[in-house]
C-alpha positions in Angstrom: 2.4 22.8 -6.3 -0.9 24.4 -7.3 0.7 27.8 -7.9 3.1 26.1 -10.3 0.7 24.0 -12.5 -1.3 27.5 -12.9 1.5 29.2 -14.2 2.8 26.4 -16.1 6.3 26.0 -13.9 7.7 22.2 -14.7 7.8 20.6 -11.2 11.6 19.1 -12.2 12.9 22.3 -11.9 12.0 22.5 -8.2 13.0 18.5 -6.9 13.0 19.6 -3.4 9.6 20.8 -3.4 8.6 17.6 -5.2 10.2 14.7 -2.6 9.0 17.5 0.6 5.2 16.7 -0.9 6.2 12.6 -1.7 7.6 12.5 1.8 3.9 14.5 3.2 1.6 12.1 1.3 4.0 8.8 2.8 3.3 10.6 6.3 -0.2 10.5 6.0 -1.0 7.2 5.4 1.7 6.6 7.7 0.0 8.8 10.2 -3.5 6.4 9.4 -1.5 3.7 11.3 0.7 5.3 13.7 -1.7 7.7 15.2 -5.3 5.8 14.8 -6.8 2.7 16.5 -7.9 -0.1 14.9 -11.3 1.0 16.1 -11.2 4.4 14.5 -12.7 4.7 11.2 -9.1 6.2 9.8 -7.0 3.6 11.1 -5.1 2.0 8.1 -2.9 -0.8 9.0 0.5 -0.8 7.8 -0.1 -3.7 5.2 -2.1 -1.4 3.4 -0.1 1.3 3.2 2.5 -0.8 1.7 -0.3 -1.7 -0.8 -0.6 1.7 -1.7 3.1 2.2 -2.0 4.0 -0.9 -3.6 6.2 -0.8 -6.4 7.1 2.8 -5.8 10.8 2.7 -4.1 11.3 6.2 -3.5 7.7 6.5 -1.4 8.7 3.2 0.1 12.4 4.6 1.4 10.2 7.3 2.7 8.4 5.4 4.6 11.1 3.4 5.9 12.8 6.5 6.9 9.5 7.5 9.0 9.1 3.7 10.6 12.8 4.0 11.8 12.5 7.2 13.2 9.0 6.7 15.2 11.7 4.1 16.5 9.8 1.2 14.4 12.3 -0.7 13.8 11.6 -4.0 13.1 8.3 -2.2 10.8 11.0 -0.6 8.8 13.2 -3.8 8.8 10.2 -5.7 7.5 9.7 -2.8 4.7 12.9 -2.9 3.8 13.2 -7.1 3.1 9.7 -7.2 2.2 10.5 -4.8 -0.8 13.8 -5.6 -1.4 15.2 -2.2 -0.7 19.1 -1.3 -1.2 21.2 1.0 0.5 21.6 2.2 -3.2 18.0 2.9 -2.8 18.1 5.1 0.3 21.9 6.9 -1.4 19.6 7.4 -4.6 16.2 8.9 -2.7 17.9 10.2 0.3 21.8 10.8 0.3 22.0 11.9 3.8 19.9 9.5 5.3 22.0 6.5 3.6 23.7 5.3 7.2 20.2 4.1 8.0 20.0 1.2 5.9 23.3 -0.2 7.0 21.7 0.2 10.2 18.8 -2.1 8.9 21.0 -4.3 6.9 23.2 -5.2 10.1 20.0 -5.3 12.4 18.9 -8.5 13.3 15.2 -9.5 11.6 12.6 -10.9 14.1 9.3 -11.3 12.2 7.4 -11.6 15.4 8.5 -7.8 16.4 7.7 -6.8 12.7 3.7 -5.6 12.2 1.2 -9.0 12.1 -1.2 -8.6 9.6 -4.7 -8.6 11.3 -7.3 -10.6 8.7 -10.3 -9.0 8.2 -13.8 -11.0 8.9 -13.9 -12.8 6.0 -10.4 -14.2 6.7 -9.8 -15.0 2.5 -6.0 -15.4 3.1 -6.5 -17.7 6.1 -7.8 -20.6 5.3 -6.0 -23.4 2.9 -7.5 -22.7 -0.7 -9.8 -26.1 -0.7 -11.5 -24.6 2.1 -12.5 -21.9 -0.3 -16.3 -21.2 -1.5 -16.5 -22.5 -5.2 -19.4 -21.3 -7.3 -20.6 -24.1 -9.7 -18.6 -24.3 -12.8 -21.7 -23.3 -14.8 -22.2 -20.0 -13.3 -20.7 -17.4 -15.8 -18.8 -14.8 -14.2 -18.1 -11.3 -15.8 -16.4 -8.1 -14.2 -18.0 -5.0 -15.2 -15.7 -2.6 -14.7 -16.1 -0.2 -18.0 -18.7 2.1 -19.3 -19.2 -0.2 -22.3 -19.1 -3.5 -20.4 -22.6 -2.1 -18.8 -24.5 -3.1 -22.4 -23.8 -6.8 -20.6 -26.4 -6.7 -18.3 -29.3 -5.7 -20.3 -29.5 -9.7 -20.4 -30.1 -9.7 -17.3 -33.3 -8.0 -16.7 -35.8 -9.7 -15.3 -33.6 -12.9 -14.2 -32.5 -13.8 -10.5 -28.6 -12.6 -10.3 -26.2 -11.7 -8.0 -23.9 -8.7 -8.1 -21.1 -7.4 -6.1 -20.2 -4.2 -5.7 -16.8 -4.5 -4.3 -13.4 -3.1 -3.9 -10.8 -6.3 -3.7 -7.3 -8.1 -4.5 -7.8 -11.8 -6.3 
């Protein structure tokens, strides 16, 4: 792929080599929850490589294609409903592999075999939404999240404040 951004080579004209390195970058993340424990520092559950993939059918046939054939089954049937995923999907991204989701579509769905989502420590999805932390409705809250939105906190100096340097979903 490198060779042909140098010399300028449109990536259409070579599709193949395209979906190989789609199908590569699925396996990877894939490989973060197939291959890692929940211990390891790499382990990625499968939740969050949907994240990553969300949105994006053909990466997301991919990876059902992968879950079916690690013989994850009810992962890839949970992929596949979860996403809403055709078998014009799988005929449009992978033509030869299209017998698979009449496979899914006729299997029978049992959520408890499908991957459980394991909450995290602060358990945010857990509990019922008036369980929540509220901060008082005269706290002002701003998201900095541009170079120009920093000018904001020049106010700041010299006052007690919190900030929170995170990486979330609201």
């Amino acid at each position: 792929m490198k060779v042909l951004a140098k010399f300028k080579i449109p990536l259409d004209d070579f599709p193949v080599l395209v979906a190989f390195k789609k199908q590569a970058a699925v396996g990877y993340h894939l490989g973060k929850y197939l291959n890692k424990k929940p211990s390891e520092k790499e382990y990625m559950g499968l939740d969050k490589v949907e994240d990553l993939l969300k949105g994006e059918t053909e990466y997301l046939v991919f990876l059902i294609l992968k879950l079916f054939n690690a013989d994850r089954r009810h992962e890839a049937k949970g992929v596949y409903t979860r996403h809403n995923i055709t078998q014009a999907h799988f005929a449009e991204f992978l033509p030869k592999k299209a017998g698979i989701a009449k496979d899914l579509e006729a299997m029978k769905y049992d959520p408890s075999k499908d991957y459980q989502v394991e909450l995290d420590l602060f358990e945010p999805v857990s509990k019922p939404s008036e369980s929540y932390l509220r901060l008082p409705t005269d706290i002002e809250v701003k998201f900095i999240s541009r170079e120009e939105d920093v000018a904001q906190l020049k106010k700041l100096e010299g006052l007690p404040y919190v900030g929170v340097d995170s990486e979330w979903r609201p």
